[in-house]
N, C-alpha and C positions, 0 to 999 in steps of 0.2 A: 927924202921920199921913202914910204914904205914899204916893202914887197908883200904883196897879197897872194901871196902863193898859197893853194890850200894842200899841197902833197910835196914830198921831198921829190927834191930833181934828179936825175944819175947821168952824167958824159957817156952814152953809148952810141958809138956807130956803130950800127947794124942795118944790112939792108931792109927797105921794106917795099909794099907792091901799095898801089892806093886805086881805088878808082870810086868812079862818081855818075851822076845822070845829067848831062847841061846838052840839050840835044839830038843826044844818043848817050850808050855807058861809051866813057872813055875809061882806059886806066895807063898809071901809069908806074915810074917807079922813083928811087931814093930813096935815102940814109935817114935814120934818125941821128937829130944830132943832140938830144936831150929826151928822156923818157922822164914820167912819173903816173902815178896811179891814177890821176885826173886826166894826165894828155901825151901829148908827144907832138914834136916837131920835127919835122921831114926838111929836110934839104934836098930841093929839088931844080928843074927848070920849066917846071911847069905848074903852076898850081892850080884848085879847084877856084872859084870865089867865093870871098869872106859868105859865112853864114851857109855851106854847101854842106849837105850831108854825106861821111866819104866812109867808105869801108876798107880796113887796113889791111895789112897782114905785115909783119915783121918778124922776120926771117931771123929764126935764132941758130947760132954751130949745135951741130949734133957732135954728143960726146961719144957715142958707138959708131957712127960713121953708116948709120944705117937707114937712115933718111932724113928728111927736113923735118924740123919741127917750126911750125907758124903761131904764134900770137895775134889774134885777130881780135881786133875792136872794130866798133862804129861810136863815129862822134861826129862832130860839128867843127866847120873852118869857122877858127874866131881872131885869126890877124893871120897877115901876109907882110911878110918882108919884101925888100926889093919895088921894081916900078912896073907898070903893066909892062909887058914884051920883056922883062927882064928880073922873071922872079928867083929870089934866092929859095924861099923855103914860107911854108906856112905851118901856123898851129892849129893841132885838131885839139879841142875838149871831150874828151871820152872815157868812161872810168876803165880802168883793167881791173875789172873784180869779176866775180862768177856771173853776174849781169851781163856783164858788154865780154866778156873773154871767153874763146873759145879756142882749142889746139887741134891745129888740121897736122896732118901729117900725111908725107908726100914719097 
């Protein structure tokens, strides 16, 4: 079997905050446990559902110790791990380029 990846993957945990509309806005939070410039996947215990529009933010170390630096995307939930009441983590599709990327700082 193939892998249709269209961007390179990188092992990063880093926290991140996610939140969504199903509702009301919920957010919430978790790790990514793989990044790339098409998506990211959060390890979570809670997730949105498949096909849910979520807005990110992933929390990167600051090297001056001088505030937070956030990476923020929005994407789309396009697969869920785990069983309903007992999810591991889902993938958002969202590109990190000057479109969908923005740097808040806290």
């Amino acid at each position: 079997m193939s892998e249709r990846r269209s961007a390179a993957r990188y092992s990063l945990w880093l926290p991140v905050i996610f939140n969504w509309d199903e509702r009301g806005q919920r957010a919430r939070g978790g790790f990514t446990r793989d990044v790339s410039a098409a998506g990211v996947f959060v390890v979570t215990n809670e997730c949105p559902p498949t096909n849910t529009e979520v807005s990110m933010q992933v929390v990167l170390p600051s090297i001056d110790y001088t505030g937070t630096v956030r990476l923020a995307c929005d994407g789309r939930v396009t697969r869920i791990e785990g069983i309903p009441g007992d999810c591991i983590g889902f993938a958002i599709s969202g590109r990190f380029d000057e479109k969908w990327t923005r740097l808040v700082t806290a």
